[in-house]
C-alpha positions in Angstrom: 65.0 52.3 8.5 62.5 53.7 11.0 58.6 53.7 11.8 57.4 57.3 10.8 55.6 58.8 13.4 51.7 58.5 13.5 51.6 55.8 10.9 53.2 52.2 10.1 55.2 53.2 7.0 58.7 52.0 7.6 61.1 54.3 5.8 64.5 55.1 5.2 66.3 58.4 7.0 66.7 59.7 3.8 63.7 60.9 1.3 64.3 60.8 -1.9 62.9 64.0 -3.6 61.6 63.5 -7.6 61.2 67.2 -8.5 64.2 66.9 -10.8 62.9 63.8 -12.6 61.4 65.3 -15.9 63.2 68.6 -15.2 66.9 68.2 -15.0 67.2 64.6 -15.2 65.6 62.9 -18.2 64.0 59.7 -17.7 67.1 57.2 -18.0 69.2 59.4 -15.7 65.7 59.8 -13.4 65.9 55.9 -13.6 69.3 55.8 -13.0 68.5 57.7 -10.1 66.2 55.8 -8.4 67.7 52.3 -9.2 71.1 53.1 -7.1 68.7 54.7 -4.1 67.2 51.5 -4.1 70.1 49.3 -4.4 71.7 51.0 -1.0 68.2 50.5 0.7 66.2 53.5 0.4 62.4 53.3 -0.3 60.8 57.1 0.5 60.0 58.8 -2.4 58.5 62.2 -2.7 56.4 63.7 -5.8 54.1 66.0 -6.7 51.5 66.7 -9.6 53.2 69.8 -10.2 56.6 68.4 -11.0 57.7 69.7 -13.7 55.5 72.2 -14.7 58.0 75.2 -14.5 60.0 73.8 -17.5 59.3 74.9 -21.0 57.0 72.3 -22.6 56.2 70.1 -19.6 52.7 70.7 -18.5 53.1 68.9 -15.2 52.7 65.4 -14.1 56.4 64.7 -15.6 57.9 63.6 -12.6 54.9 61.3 -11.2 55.2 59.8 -14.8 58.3 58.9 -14.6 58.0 56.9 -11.3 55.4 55.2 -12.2 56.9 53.7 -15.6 59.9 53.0 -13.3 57.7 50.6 -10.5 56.0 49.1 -13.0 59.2 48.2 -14.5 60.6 47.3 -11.2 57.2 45.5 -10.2 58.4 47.4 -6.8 55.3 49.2 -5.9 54.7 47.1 -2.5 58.4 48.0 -1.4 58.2 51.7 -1.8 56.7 54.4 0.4 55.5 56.8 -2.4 54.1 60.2 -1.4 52.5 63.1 -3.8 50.9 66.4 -3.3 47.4 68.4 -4.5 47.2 72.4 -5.1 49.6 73.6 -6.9 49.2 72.3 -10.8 47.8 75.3 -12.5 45.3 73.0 -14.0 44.7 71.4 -10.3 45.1 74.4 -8.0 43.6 74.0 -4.6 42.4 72.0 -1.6 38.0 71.5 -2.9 37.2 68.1 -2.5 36.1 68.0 -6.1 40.0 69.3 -7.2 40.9 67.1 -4.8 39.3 63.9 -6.6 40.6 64.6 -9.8 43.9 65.7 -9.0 44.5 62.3 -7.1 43.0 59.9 -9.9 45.4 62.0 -12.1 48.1 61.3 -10.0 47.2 57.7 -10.1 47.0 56.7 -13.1 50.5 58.8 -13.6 51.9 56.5 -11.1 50.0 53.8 -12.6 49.0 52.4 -8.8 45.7 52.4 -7.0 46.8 54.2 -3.7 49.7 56.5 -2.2 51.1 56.2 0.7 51.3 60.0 2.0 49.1 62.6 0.3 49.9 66.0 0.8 48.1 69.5 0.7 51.3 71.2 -1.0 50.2 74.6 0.2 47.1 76.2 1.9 43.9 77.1 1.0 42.1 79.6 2.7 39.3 80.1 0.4 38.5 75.8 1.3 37.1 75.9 4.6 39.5 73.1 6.6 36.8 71.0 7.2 36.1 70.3 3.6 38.8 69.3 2.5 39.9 66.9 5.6 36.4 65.4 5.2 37.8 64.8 1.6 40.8 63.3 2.3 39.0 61.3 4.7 36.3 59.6 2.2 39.4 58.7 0.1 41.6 57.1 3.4 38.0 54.6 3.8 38.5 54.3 -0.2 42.0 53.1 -0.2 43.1 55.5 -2.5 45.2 56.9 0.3 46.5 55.8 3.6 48.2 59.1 5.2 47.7 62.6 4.9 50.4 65.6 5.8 51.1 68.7 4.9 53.1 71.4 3.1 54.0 75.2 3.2 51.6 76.1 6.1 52.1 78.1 8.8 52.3 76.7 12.4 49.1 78.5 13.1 46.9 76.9 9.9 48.7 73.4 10.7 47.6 73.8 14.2 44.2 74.9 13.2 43.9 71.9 10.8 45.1 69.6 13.8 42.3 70.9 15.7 39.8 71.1 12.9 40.6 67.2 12.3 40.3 66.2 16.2 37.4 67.8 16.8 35.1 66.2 13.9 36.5 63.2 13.8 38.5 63.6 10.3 42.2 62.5 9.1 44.8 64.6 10.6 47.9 65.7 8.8 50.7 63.0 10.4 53.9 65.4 8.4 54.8 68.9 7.9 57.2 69.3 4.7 58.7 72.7 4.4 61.6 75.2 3.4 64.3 74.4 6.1 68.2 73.9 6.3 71.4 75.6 7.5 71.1 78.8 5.6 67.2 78.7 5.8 66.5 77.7 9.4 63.0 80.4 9.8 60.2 79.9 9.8 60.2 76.8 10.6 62.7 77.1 13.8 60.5 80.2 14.7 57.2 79.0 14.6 56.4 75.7 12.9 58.8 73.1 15.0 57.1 73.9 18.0 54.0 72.8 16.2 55.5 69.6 15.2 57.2 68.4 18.4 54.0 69.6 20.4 51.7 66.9 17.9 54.0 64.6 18.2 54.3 65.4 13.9 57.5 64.6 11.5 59.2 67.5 9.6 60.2 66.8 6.5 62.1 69.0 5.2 62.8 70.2 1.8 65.3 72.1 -0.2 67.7 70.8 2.6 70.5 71.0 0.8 69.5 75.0 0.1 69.2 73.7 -4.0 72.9 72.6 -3.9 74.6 75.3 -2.1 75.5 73.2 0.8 76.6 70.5 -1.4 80.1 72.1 -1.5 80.4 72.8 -5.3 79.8 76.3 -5.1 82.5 78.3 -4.1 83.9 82.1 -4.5 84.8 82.5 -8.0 83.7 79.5 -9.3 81.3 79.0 -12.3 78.4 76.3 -11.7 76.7 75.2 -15.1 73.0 73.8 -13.0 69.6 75.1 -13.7 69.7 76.3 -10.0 73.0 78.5 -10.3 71.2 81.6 -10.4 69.1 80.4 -7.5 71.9 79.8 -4.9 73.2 83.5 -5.2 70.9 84.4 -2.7 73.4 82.3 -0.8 76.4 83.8 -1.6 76.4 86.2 1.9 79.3 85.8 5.0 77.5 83.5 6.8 77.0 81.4 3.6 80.6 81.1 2.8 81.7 80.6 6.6 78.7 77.1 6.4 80.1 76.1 3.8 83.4 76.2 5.6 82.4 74.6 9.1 80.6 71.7 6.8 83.7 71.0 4.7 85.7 70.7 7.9 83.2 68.5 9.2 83.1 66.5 6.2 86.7 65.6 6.2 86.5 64.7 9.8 83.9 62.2 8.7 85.8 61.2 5.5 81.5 62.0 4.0 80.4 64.2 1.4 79.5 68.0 2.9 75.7 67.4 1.7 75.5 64.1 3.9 77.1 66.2 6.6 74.3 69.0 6.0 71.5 66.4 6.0 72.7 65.1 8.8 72.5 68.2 11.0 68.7 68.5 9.9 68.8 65.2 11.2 70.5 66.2 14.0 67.4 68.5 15.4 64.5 66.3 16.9 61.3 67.7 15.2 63.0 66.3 12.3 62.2 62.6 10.9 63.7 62.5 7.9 65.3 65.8 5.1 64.0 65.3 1.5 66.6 65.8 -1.0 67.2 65.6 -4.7 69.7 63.9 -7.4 70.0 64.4 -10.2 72.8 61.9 -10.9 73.7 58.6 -9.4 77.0 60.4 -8.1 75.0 62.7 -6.7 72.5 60.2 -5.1 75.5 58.1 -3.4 76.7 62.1 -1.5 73.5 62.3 -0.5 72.1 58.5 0.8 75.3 58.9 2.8 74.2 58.6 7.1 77.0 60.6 9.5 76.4 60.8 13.0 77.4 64.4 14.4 78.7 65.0 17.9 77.2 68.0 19.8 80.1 69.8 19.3 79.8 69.0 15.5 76.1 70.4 15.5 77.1 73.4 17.3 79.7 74.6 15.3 77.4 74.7 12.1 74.9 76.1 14.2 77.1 78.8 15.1 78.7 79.1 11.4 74.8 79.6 10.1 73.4 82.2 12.4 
């Protein structure tokens, strides 16, 4: 466990991501899920309204459902550091204070709890001038309906610019930056967006950090995945794909840990970095991921070499 930056949420290194929960995982197997994270001490769990929308016959809000018929089943609200996002539901788009207000009471009552810990702006806005919407945010921190706000997808300029908007009038500032980042992904965020982190003294967390299973180690040349991300990956199917996958497995035998552990850890490894989100959609799959390795130097160079 450790203190996230800028606030006094203690967490553990590894966030739990729920964006399969109501997708690929039904709700016993999203219970499932979250009852062995628990059980080997984890407590950081990330949402969003728009989970799982994208699914034929969802309509969104499946995901925050689901965790909140699980902590009311656990009575476990008060040990978990829960965060959700605004913008993206197509019934919720944006960053208005009004869409704002709604989208969080729908979130909830979802979650069936009076406050979040970490509220995101899961994308930009630039129709919403930045003011607005921090002054927003800001009504609903005095409220109690929130306690920390952060943000996702936006540039290092517009997270800059929102840093500055928020210091100079007085208003909440984002505390996080969650965004697209791993070892086959490492731009923009190495390009443009850590420097804004490290220079605010922010946390990255990152999603998609195991590049939606590809660095997990079960996809290999000539071999047939049945996952709803299959067709996904293939964009990962290049050289430099195949030789990361090869410097991980290496690495993970070394370590006697699952290649996904070994690929969190090298996000972990870089020190804009607090803490990668990643998903499970089984609880064989949770106990890869909730794994901790330590890299060497050495360890973090050769992937870093392997990737480029």
């Amino acid at each position: 466990m450790f203190t996230l930056p800028k606030t006094d949420l203690l967490v553990h290194p590894l966030c739990l991501g729920a964006n399969v929960f109501g997708w690929s995982a039904d709700e016993a197997q999203s219970f499932a899920v979250l009852d062995a994270y628990v059980a080997a001490g984890g407590n950081f769990i990330d949402t969003a309204d728009v989970y799982s929308e994208w699914k034929e016959g969802n309509s969104g809000g499946e995901s925050e459902t689901i965790i909140g018929k699980w902590m009311k089943a656990r009575n476990n609200r008060n040990k978990i550091v829960l965060a959700t996002k605004v913008a993206k539901l197509s019934t919720r788009r944006g960053l208005s204070p009004a869409n704002i207000t709604a989208a969080l009471d729908d979130s909830l009552r979802r979650l069936q709890t009076d406050y979040v810990d970490i509220y995101y702006s899961h994308e930009d806005d630039l129709k919403v001038p930045t003011e607005d919407t921090l002054g927003k945010y800001t009504e609903l921190i005095g409220a109690g309906k929130i306690r920390y706000i952060a943000a996702s997808q936006h540039s290092g300029a517009r997270l800059q610019h929102a840093l500055d908007t928020a210091k100079a009038n007085n208003l909440a500032s984002y505390i996080a930056l969650q965004d697209h980042y791993n070892l086959i992904t490492r731009n923009p965020f190495e390009a443009e967006q850590a420097a804004v982190v490290t220079k605010n003294g922010l946390s990255a967390l990152p999603f998609y950090g195991l590049a939606k299973g590809f660095l997990s180690g079960k996809y290999r040349p000539g071999i047939t995945v049945e996952s709803v991300r299959a067709e996904a990956v293939k964009e990962y199917m290049t050289p430099t794909g195949w030789a990361t996958i090869d410097a991980l497995d290496a690495i993970a035998k070394n370590h006697g840990a699952s290649m996904s552990a070994v690929a969190l850890a090298w996000l972990r490894s870089n020190p804009a970095v607090s803490a990668p989100i990643a998903s499970a959609r089984t609880v064989e799959q949770l106990l890869e991921i909730i794994q901790i390795v330590k890299l060497t130097a050495e360890e973090v160079e050769q992937l870093n070499t392997a990737s480029r």
